[in-house]
N, C-alpha and C positions, 0 to 999 in steps of 0.2 A: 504493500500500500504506500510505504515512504516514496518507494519510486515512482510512481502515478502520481503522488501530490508535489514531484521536482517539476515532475513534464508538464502539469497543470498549472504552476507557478510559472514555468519561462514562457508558457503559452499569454499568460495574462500580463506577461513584462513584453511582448513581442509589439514593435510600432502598430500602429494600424494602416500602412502602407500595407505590410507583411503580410497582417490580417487579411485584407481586402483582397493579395493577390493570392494566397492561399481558395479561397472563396472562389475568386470567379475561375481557378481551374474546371473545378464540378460543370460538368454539362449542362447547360441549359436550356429548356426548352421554348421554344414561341406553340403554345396551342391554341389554336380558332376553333370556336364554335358558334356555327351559322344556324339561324335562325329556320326552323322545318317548314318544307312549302306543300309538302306530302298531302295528301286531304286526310284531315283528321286527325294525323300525326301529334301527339300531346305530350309527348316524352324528350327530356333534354339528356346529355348522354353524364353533364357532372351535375351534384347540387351545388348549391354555395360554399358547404361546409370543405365540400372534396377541393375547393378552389382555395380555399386558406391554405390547405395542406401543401397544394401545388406550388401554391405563392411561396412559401413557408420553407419550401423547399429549396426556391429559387430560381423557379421559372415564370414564364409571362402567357396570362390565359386571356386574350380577346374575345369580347360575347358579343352576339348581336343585337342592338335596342331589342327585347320585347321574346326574344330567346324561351325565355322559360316559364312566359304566362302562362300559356296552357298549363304547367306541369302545378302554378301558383306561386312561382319563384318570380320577384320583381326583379328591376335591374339593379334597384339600392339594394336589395342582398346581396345581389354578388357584387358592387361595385364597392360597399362593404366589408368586404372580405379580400379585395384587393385584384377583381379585375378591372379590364379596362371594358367598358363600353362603348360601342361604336355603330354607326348609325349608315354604314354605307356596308352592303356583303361584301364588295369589293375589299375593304378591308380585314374585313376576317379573313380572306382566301390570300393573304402576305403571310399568312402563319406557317412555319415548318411541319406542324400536324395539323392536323384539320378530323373533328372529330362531329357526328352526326348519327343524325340514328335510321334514317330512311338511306335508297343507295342513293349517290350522286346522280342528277339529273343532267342531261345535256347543257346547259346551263349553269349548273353546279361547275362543272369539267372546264369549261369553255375560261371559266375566273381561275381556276388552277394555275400553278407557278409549277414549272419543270423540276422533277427529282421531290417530289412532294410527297407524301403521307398521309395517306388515311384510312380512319377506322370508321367502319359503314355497316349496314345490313346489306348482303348481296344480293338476295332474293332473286334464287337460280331462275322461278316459273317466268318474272317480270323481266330481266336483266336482257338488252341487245347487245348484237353485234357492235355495233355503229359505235355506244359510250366504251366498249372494254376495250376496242381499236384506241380511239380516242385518247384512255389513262394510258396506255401501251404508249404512243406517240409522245406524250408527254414523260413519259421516263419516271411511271409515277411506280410509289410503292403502295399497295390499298390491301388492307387486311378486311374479312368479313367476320363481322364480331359473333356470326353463329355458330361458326366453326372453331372459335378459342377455347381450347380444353384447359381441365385446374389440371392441381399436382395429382388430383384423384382418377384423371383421363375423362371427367365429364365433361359435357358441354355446356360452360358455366351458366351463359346465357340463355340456352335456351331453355337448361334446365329453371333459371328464377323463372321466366316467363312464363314457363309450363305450371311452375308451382300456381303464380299467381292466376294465368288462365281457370285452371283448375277448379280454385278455392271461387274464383268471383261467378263462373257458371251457374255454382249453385245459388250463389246472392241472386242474382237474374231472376233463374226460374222460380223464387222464392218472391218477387216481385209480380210476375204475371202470372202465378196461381194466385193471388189475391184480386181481391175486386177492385183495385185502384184501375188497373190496366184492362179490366175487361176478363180477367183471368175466373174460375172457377168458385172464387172465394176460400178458400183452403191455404192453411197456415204449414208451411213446406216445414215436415215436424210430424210433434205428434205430444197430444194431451194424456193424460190419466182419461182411460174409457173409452176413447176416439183412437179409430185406428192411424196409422200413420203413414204419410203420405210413399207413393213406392218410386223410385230413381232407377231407370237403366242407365247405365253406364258404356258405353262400346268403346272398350281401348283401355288395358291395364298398365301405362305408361304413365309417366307424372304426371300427365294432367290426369286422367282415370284416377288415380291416386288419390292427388290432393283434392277431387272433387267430392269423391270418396266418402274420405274423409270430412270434408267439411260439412256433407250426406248427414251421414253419422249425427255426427257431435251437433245436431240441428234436430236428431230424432228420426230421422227420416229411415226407410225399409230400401237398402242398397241392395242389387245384382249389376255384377260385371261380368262382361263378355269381352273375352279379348280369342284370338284364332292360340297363342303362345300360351300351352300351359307352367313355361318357365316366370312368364311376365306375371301371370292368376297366382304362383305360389310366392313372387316376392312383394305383389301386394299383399296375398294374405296374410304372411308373415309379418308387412311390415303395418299395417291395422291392425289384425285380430279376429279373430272368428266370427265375427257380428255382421260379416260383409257375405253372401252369395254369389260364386264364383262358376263359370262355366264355359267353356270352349264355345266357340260361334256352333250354335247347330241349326238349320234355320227354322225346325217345329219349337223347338223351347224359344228360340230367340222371338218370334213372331207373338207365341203366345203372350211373352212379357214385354212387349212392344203394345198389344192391343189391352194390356191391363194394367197399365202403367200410369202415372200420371207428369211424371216428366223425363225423357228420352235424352241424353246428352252423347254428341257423337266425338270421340277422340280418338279416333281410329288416323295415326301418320303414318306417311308411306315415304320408306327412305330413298324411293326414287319414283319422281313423274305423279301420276294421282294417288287420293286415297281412293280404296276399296267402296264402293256404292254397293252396303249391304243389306239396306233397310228398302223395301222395294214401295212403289207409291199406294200398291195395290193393301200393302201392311197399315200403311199413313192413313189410308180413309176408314180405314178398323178400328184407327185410336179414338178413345174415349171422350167426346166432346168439350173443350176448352184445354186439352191436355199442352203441354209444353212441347216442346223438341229446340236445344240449343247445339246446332251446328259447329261445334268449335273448328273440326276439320273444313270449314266453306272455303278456307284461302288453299287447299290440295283439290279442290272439287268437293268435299263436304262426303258424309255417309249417308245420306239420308235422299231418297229419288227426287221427292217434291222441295231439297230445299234450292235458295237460290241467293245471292250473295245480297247482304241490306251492310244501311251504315249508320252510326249515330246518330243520324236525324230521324232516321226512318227505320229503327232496328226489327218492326217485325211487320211481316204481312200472315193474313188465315187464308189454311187452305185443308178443304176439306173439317174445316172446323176446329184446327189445331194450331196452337200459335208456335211461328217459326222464329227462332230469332237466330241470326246468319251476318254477325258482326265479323268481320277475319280478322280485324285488332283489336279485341277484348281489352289488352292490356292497358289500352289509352284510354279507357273506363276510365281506371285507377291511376292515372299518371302519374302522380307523385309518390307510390309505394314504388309504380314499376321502376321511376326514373331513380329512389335508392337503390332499389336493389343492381338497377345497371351502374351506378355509381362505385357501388363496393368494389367491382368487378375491373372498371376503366381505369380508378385512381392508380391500386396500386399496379398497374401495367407502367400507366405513365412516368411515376417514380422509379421505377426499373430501368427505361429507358436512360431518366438522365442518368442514373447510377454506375451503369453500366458503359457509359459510355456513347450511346447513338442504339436506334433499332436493330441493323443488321447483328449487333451483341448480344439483343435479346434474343431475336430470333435465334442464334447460333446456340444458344444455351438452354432457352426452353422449347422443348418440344411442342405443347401445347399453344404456344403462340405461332411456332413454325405452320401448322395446322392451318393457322387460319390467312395464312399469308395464297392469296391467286395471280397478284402480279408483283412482280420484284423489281423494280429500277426500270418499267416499261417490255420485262419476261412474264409471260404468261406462264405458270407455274401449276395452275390446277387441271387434274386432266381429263375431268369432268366437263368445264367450258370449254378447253382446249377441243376438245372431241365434236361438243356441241356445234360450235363456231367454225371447227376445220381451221384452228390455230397453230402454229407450232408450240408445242410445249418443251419448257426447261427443266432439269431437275434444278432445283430448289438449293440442294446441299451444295452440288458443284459451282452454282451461283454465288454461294456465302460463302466457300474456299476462295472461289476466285477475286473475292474483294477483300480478305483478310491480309 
């Protein structure tokens, strides 16, 4: 300890020249964050709090006037906490990272500065030719934040979003079984004497899971279907026995389709559409005022008669059943979703400076590697590459060759 308090004493006699240049050795970052032009988009990618940190740390985060209303974040909290506010995009797009939560739009691209940085949603179904030529031309580097796996190998993001999808499904349908909305009158639950309301589930994946779950703990009579009896035993395990579990069969599944009082579809497909397993011919069977929450609607939905609605308009009846077919659920709740995306961004971005620059990151965590598709204007993933009839890079010989 004597030795620690010599080195902490010649540190505190050291000029403050010394000090200062000690300091701005550390990497510093310029991050932008531009304001979502997405429809409906409500999520910002830092909070305020995550911006002290950054500041704190010793980098510079530019936001754009009006950034984070939607999520209910003004500009005097982040300006607050030490960013800069700015009132042209133009200006946030001078940043070395550029960080957002929908993917770059033509537009978006077009403000971009050469050999630039960013973290996006790629949204393979949505995503053209024309913009990944475009970052490619510009020698950009662009990660897609659905593909960032932790130290656990998950996929950080998508797993919060699925939590959160999940848990607010059942809020929803909890909503329009009551008579506010036109719904059935019925308290999604269940009293002392009164039977309790029954939940299909289709899809034993985190959202099946946490809607589950939040089924449950609301009182409600849960069954899930999922095709994976590996997925059915680690939700059972990871609930409890209070949940009904069973392989898609289509006589069982039909019957708990037409007896049901609210249908929630979370059936993903890790490539191209989801499975269309509920037929229309089942839909006009169900129960008059019954539910059905599409979660799957942005894969093509599970559900025959559903069809894609949005915030303003979340549900339309058909056949006497209400549909609601939102594909960003999560912008419901924007400011839970926008922490939980925050936990997730900060400390990336603090790694970066730490380390030195991205390409360091990248080199040392695999899970960031993951989520990297174009590298210095290389196409890299070889899922788009195939799509598009790209050349693809590998990735690793990329980051030897710039070491």
């Amino acid at each position: 300890m004597s030795g620690f308090s010599e080195v902490a004493k010649q540190a505190l006699y050291q000029p403050q020249e010394a000090m200062a240049e000690i300091k701005s050795k550390k990497n510093q970052l310029f991050i932008g964050i531009p304001k979502e032009t997405s429809f409906q988009e409500n999520r910002i990618a830092l909070s305020p709090l995550s911006v002290a940190l950054l500041v704190n740390n010793g980098h510079k985060v530019v936001i754009e006037a009006g950034a984070g209303l939607a999520a209910n974040f003004s500009d005097k909290d982040y300006c607050e906490q030490g960013a800069h506010i700015v009132y042209d995009t133009k200006e946030v797009y001078r940043a070395d990272i550029i960080l957002k939560i929908a993917p770059p739009t033509k537009s978006d691209i077009e403000m971009m500065k050469h050999s630039q940085i960013i973290f996006s949603a790629l949204q393979m179904a949505t995503i053209n030719k024309e913009d990944i030529q475009a970052l490619m031309a510009k020698k950009i580097t662009a990660l897609a934040f659905e593909y960032i796996r932790d130290d656990g190998n998950v996929l950080s993001v998508v797993r919060a979003m699925s939590e959160i999808v999940g848990a607010t499904s059942i809020l929803i349908a909890a909503e329009y079984l009551s008579n506010v909305y036109g719904g059935k009158g019925l308290m999604l639950g269940g009293v002392t004497g009164v039977p309790p309301t029954e939940i299909v589930i289709l899809g034993a994946g985190t959202v099946g899971e946490y809607a589950a779950r939040t089924a449950i703990g609301l009182g409600a009579e849960v069954k899930v279907f999922d095709s994976s009896l590996y997925r059915l035993r680690r939700l059972q395990n990871n609930i409890g026995s209070r949940v009904f579990t069973s392989v898609i069969q289509p006589i069982v599944l039909e019957k708990a389709i037409r007896t049901c009082d609210v249908a929630i579809g979370a059936i993903r497909a890790s490539h191209g559409r989801s499975p269309c397993i509920v037929s229309e011919e089942t839909v006009a069977k169900m129960k008059p005022n019954s539910v059905i929450i599409d979660v799957s609607i942005d894969q093509g939905g599970c559900f025959e008669t559903s069809e894609v609605t949005n915030h303003k308009n979340p549900v339309f009846r058909k056949y006497d059943v209400i549909h609601y077919c939102v594909p960003n659920i999560a912008s419901r709740v924007s400011r839970t979703a926008t922490y939980a995306l925050t936990n997730i961004f900060t400390p990336i971005l603090i790694d970066i400076g730490d380390l030195g620059g991205i390409n360091n990151l990248i080199w040392e965590k695999h899970g960031i590697r993951n989520a990297v598709y174009i590298f210095q204007g290389s196409m890299t993933n070889k899922d788009l590459a195939e799509r598009f009839n790209l050349p693809v890079k590998d990735l690793d010989l990329l980051l030897v060759s710039n070491r």
